[in-house]
Structure formats: C-alpha cells, structure tokens
N, C-alpha and C positions, 0 to 999 in steps of 0.2 A: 398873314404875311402880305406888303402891300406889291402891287405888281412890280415896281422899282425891285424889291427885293426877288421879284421869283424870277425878272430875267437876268439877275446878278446869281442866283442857284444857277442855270441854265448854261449860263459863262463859265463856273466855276467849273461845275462837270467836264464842258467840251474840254478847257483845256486842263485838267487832271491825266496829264501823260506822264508814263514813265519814263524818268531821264535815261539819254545815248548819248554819245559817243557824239563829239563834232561842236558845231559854234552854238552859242548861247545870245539868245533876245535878239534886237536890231531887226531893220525891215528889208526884207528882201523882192526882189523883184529882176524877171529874168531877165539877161544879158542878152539873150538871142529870142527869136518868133520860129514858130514851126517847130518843123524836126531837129534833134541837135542827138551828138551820143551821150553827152552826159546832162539831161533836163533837170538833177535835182539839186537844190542848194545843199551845203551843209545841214546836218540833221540838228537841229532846234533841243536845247536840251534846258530840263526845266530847273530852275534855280532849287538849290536847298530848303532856303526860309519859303521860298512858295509853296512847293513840296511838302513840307512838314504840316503848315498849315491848312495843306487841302488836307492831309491825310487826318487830323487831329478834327476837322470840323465835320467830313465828312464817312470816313471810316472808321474809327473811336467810336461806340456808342454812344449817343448823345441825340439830345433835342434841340432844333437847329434855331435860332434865332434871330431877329433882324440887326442886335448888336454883332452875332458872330461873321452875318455878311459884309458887316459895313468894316470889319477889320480885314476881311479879304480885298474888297475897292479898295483901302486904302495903302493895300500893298505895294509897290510901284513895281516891285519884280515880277508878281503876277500880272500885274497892269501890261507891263512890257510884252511878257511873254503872250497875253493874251491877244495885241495887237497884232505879233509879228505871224501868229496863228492863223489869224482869220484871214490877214494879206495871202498864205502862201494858200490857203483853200481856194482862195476865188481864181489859184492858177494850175490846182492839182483837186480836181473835183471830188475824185476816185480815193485819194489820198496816198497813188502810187509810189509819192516819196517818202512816206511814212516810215517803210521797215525796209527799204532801202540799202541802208547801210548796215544793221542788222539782221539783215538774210545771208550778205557777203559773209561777214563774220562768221553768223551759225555755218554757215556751210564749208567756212574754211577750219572751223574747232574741231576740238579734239572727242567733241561727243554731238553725236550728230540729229538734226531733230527729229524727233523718234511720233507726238502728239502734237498737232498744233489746233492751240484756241482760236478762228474765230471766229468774229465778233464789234460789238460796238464799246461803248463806255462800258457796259456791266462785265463785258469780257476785258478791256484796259485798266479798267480800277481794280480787278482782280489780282495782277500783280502788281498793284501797291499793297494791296490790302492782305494780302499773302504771297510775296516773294519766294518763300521756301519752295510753294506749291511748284510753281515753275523750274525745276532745276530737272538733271538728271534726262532732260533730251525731250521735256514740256516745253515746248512755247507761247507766247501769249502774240496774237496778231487783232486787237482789239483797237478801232477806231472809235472814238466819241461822237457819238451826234449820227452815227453814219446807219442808213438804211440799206436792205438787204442789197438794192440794186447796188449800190456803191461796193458793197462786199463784196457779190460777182465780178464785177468790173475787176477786185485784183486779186480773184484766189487762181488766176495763173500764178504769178510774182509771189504772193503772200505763203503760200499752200504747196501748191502742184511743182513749183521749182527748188523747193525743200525740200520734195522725195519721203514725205514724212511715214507710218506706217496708219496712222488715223488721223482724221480730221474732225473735233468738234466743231458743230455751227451753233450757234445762237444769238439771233436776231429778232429784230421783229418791233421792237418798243418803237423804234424812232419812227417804220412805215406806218405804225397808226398815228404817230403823230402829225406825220405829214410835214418830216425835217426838207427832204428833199422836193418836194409838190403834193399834191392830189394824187393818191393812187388807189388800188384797190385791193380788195383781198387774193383776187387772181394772181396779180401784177404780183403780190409777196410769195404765191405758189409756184409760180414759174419760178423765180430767183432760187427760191431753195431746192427745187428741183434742178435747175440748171447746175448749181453746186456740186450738186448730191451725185446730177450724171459725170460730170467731168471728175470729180474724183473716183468713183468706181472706175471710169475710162483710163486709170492712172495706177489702180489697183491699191487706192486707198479707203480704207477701211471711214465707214462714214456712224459718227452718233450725231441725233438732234437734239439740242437742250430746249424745255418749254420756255416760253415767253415769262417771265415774271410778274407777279402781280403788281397792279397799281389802281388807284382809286379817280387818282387823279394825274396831266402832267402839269408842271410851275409853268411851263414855257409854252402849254396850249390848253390854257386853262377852259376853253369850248368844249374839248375833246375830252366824251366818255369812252376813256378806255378798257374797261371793265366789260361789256359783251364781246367786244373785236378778240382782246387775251382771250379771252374762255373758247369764241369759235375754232379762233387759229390753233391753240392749242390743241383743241379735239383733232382738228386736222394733221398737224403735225404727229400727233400719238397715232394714227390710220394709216396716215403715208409710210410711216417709220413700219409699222408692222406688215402693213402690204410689202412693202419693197424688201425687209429683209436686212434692215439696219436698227443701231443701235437708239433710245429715245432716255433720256433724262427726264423725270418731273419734276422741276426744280416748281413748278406754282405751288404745288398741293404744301407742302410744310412751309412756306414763306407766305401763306396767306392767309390775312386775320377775317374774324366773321363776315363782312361787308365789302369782300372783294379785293381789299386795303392791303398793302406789303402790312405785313405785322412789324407795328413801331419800336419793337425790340430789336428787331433785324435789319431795319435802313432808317437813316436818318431824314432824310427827305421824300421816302414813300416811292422810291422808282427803283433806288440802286442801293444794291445792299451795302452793310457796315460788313466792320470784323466779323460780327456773329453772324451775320447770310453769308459771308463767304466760307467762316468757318463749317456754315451745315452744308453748303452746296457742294463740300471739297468732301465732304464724308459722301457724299452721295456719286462724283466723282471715281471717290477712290471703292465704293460697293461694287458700280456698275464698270464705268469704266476702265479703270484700270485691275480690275479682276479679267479682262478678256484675252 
C-alpha cells in the first residue's frame, strides 16, 4: 500500500464516528476567544453513505485495498465531514466537545449510564461495529486518534460527571505512535494512573483493557510497535493486580504468530472488524460484566 493510501487509512479511522444528534458537515469556527458558557458548536454528525461505507470497508471482514480507499476519497460527504473534523480539533484539543451533547441526554434518559468505555478509535469504532453491545446503560466515550493524555484531560466531563458504576480504559496505541508528540512510557503510566485514581476518588469501579496488537501503524510507518504493546501491557496486567482492579487481555487471542493483529480479526492490522469486536465482547461480557 503506497504511502498516499496509508494516510488516506489514517483519515478514514479518525473520522469513523458515531452519528449524534445536531448539525451535519460545514466549517466551523468559534464566534468568541477565551472563556464563554457555551464553547461548543453543534455536534457534527456523520452522513449515512459515509457511514456505511466506513463500516463495509472497514468493520466487514475484508482485505483492504487501494481501490477500496480511492472510493472513500472520492466520497465528498466523507471528504466534508472529514474537513469540518480536523478544523474543530485544532480548537478543542482534548475533544471536550465531543460527547457533549450526549452526556446531557444520558444523563437526562430514562436509563442511566450504568458502564462507560473509554477510549480512542478501537473504543469509537466499537459502536459501529457492535451497536447492540452498547445499550442497557453501556456507553461508548471513544475518541479517534486520541492519546491517553487527551483522555485524562476529559474523563471529568466524559466519565466522572455520568456517575457511572464502572469505567473501562483502553488506551495506548495512538502514545506509541506519537499522535499527540514525543512521549514516553512513564508519560502513558501517569495518565492511566491518574484515571484510575480519580475514579476510585469517585467510587468508580475501574477495568484496564490490554493494548491491542499491531505489527505495524499506516500513519507511522517508522514506528515498531510491537515491543512498546508487549512492555506496556505487562505493566498494565501488574498495575491492575497491584492495585486491586479489574484487567482484560484483549492482546493474547487477537494476536497472530509475529506480533500481527491476526488478519481474520481487523482489516487494516490496528483496529478490529466485526470478528475482534465480536471476541473482545465475549471477553467483556466473561469478565466484566459478570462482576
């Protein structure tokens, strides 16, 4: 796959979000500087045919192709939506407006969030990829592209202001990639630690899910991230057992001989299909929703 095509994979990912509630495509750019009380625009919601499409190329079992990307580019409603994307990032870093108007909601329904996921794209493309999983007082709080630090920044608003009675984390792929800068393996242990303390501080019930395997990423193709998963992971399986919380190991069955997501389970080697979502939700529903 030529580099054109892996940061056109790369695109595709970040903006594979679940459609909300509120205005669709067009560029936005804020009305006021500094502090205001209401900072966020309408919540961005992603077109049907876009939708379908990511879902069919990338959640569908399948081997991905440089035809199947060049019919994603050629999208204009993905094109849209991906533009108006990247604008509202370079003015909400954290992505505090993200679930914004789906916190309101959860919080004013009639079933109240009981679990919440999250997470980055592997946790966001999870409810595409299995909608059902999510109901019944599940929530999905998964950002694309976004590093642990970034999650920090909003598991007040995301998490801790939902009152939920657990909180799944899993993180990790994007700090090795080094979405956000240069950082380090410490820099990923604080974050998850910091998480971990503010929800016990809240009397939320905390599981770690492992890092997922990959061999390689499209969008940092320098970076081996195959020893960094293995370390972190061991860490996170220590921390989890030191401190007395819940741990998932979503690597060990999602990984083929050579470090590799196994290419039955994700289409592009980072993030799983139907079938990794399908084994990760049995492993879910063993662990944590037996508790």
């Amino acid at each position: 796959m030529s580099l054109v095509h892996r940061s056109v994979l790369w695109a595709a990912l970040v903006a594979m979000a679940s459609p909300s509630q509120g205005a669709g495509g067009g560029e936005f750019r804020p009305a006021h500087l500094g502090m205001v009380e209401q900072p966020c625009p309408p919540t961005l919601e992603l077109p049907a045919p876009a939708r379908d499409l990511l879902i069919e190329l990338f959640l569908v079992p399948r081997k991905l192709t440089p035809a199947d990307l060049d019919r994603l580019t050629s999208n204009p409603q993905f094109k849209q939506f991906s533009e108006a994307n990247r604008l509202r990032a370079s003015d909400d870093w954290a992505g505090l407006c993200r679930y914004r108007a789906a916190n309101a909601s959860a919080l004013g329904g009639a079933v109240h969030p009981r679990i919440v996921f999250m997470g980055d794209s592997i946790t966001e493309n999870w409810t595409l990829g299995d909608p059902g999983f999510f109901e019944h007082g599940i929530v999905g709080r998964g950002i694309s592209g976004q590093t642990t630090a970034q999650m920090l920044v909003r598991f007040q608003s995301d998490v801790v202001a939902l009152h939920p009675q657990m909180v799944h984390i899993l993180g990790g792929t994007n700090d090795i990639a080094g979405n956000t800068g240069p950082t380090s393996a410490q820099d990923f242990k604080n974050n998850i630690m910091s998480m971990v303390q503010i929800a016990r501080s809240n009397r939320i019930e905390v599981v770690l899910g492992a890092i997922p395997p990959s061999a390689a990423f499209n969008w940092r193709p320098q970076v081996d991230p195959k020893p960094w998963i293995k370390q972190l992971n061991g860490w996170l399986r220590d921390y989890a057992r030191q401190s007395g919380i819940g741990f998932i190991d979503y690597y060990a069955p999602l990984v083929g001989p050579s470090g590799e997501f196994r290419t039955d389970l994700s289409n592009d080697g980072v993030h799983p299909n139907r079938s990794g979502y399908r084994l990760m939700r049995r492993l879910v529903e063993k662990d944590l929703l037996a508790r």
